[in-house]
C-alpha positions in Angstrom: 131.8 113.8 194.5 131.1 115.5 191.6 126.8 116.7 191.1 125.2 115.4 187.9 124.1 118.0 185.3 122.5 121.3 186.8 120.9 124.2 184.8 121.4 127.9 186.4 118.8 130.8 185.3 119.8 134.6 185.7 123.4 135.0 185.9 123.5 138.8 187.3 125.4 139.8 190.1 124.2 137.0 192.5 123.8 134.2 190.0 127.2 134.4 188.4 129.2 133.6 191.3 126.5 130.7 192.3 126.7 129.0 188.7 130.7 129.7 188.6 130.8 127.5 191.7 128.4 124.9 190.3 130.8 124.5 187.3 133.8 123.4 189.1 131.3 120.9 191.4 129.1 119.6 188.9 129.2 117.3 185.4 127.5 119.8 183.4 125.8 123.6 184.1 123.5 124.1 181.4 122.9 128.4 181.6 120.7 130.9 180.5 120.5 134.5 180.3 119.2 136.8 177.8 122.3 139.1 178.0 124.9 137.9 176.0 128.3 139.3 177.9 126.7 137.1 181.3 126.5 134.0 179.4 129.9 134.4 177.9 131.5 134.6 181.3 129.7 131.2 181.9 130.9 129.6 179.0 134.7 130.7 179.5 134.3 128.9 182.9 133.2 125.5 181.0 129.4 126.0 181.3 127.1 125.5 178.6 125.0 128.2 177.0 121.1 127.5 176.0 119.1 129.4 174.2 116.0 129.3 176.6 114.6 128.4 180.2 112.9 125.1 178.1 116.3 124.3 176.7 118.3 124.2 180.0 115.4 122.0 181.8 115.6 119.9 178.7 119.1 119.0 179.5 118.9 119.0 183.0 116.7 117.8 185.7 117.6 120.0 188.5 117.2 124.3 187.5 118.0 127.1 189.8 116.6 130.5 189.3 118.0 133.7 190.2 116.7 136.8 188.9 115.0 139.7 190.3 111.5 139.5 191.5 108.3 137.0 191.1 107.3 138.7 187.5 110.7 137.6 186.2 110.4 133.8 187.5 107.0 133.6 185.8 108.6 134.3 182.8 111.6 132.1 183.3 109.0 129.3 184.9 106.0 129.8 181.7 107.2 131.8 179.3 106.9 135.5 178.6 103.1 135.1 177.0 104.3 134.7 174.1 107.2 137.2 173.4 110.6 135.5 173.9 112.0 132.3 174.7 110.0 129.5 176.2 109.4 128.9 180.1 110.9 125.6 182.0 107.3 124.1 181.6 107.6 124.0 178.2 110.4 121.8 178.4 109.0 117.9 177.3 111.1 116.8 180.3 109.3 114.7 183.0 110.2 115.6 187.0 111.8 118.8 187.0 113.1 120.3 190.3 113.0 124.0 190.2 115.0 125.7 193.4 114.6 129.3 192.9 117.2 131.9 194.5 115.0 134.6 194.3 113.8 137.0 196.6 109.9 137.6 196.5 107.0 137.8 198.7 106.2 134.3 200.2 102.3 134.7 198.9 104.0 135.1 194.8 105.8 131.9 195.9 103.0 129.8 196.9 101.6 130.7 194.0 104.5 130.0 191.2 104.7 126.5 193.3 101.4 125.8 192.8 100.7 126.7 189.2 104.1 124.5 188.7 102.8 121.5 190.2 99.6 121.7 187.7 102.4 121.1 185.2 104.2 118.3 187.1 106.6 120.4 188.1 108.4 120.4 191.7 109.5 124.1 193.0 111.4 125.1 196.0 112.0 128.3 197.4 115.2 128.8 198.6 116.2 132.8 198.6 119.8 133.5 199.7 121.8 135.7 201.5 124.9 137.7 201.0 126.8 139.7 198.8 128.1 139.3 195.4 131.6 138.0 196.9 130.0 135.8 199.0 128.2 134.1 196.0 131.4 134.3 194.2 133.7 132.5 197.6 130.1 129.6 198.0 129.5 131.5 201.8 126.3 132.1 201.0 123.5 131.7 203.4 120.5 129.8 201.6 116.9 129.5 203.3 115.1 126.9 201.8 111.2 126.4 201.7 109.8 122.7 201.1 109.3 119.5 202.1 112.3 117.2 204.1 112.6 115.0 200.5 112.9 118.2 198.4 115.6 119.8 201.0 117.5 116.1 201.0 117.7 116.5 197.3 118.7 120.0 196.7 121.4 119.9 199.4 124.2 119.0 196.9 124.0 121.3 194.5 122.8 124.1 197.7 125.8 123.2 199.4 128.0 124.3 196.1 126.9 127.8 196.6 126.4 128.1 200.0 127.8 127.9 203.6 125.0 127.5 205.5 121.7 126.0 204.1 118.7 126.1 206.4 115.4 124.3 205.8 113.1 126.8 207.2 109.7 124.9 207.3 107.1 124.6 204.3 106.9 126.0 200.9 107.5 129.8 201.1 109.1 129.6 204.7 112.2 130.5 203.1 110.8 133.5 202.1 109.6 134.5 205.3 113.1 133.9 206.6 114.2 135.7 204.3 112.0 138.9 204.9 112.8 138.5 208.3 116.7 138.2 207.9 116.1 141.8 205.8 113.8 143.8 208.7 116.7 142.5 211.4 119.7 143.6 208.9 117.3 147.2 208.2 116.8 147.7 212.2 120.7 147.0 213.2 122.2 149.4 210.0 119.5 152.1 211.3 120.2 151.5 215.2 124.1 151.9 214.0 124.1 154.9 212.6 121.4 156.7 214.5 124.4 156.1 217.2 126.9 157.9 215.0 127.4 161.5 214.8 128.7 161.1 211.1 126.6 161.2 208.0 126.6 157.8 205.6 128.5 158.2 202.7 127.4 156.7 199.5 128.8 156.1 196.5 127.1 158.5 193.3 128.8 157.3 190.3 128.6 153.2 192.1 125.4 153.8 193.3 127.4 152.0 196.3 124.3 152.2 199.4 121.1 154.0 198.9 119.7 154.7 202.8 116.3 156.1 201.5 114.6 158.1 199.4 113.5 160.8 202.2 117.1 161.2 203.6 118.6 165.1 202.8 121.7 164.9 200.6 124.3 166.8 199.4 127.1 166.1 197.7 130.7 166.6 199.6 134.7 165.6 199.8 135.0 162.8 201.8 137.5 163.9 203.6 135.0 166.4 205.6 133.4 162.8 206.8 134.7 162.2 210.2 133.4 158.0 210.5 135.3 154.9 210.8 136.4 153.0 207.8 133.9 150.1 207.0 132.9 147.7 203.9 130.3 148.9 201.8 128.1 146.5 200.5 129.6 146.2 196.9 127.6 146.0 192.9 130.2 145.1 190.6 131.6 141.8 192.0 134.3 143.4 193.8 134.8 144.7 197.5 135.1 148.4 198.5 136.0 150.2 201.8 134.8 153.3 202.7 138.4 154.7 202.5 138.5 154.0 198.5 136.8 157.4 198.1 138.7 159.6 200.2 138.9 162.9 198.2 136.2 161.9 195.5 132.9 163.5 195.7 130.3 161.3 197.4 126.5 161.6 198.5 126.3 162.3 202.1 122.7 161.3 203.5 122.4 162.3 206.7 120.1 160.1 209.2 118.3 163.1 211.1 116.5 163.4 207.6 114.7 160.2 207.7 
């Protein structure tokens, strides 16, 4: 069944893949990001460039966010005060959905949702998990904050970028899933190597895996590091084993530093 029209907000590394799967599910993605080279990619694919958040909720009555942090949604949701394109409640449309990818604390998403409901506008939180080839293959794992109606009517256009979509209780529960998913992920990658007499290797020209800004580093062959090969998390779209770098010069962070 194909979706009716969706808009897409923030097409960086995680929103690109989710709005190039929406485009082969859905009538119409209306998109909108302020680099030019991201939007491009979108409109190669079929999708339809706007030139602001207002624009894309004209057109469309369902809009998904994805950008970094609360300060950006604010400015995708109400505009930047002033100073560049105009938010989704500027939009003249009447019962706009907002589901919004992003990661934040759950306290900045109570908030957006309820200065967006003082403009008549309803707004999910639904943060997702993953990396970039995950978004870009729709295995995504998508936590979604809101009421049973709201989940109901997101699941369709959820279920183009995801694998598993979980409703996780009220507004901003997804959040807190999602914070909890990250402490869980944090304890088992520190629990793994605290096991290993290796150092980590990561990437200095990718900027690859950062471990922490405490841990003691020098910079090394990689064939000195004695560890199993493994997937490193990846930042260009594209997946990398730990064996790509053999013989380059890498970062080696070692855990007894932390």
């Amino acid at each position: 069944m194909t979706l009716p029209a969706v808009g897409f907000i923030g097409l960086g590394t995680m929103g690109r893949g989710m709005a190039l799967n929406l485009v082969k599910a859905a009538e119409t993605v209306f998109v909108y990001d302020p680099v030019p080279d991201a939007l491009k990619l979108l409109t190669d694919a079929g999708a339809v460039a706007c030139a602001s958040p207002a624009e894309v909720a004209e057109k469309a009555g369902t809009v998904i966010i994805c950008v970094p942090d609360a300060p950006q949604v604010r400015d995708v949701m109400f505009g930047p005060g002033g100073n560049g394109p105009g938010g989704i409640a500027d939009a003249e449309r009447k019962g706009i959905t907002v589901l919004d990818a992003t990661t934040m604390k759950r306290p900045d998403a109570n908030a957006i949702a309820e200065d967006a409901a003082a403009k008549g506008i309803a707004y999910f939180d639904c943060p997702i998990s993953g990396l970039p080839r995950r978004a870009a293959d729709g295995t995504l794992t998508i936590m979604f904050g809101g009421t049973k109606e709201g989940y109901d009517a997101a699941l369709p256009f959820l279920k183009a970028c995801g694998e598993e979509i979980i409703h996780s209780g009220p507004l901003g529960a997804g959040q807190a899933m999602k914070g909890l998913n990250n402490v869980i992920y944090n304890i088992n990658i520190a629990a793994f190597w605290r096991h290993m007499d290796a150092p980590v290797a990561v990437s200095e020209a990718r900027d690859i895996w950062v471990l922490g800004e405490r841990a003691d580093a020098r910079a090394e062959a990689l064939e000195s590091l004695e560890a199993p090969d493994f997937e490193l998390p990846d930042v260009d779209g594209k997946p990398h084993r730990l064996s790509d770098y053999r013989g380059q010069k890498v970062l080696l962070a070692t855990w007894a530093s932390w």
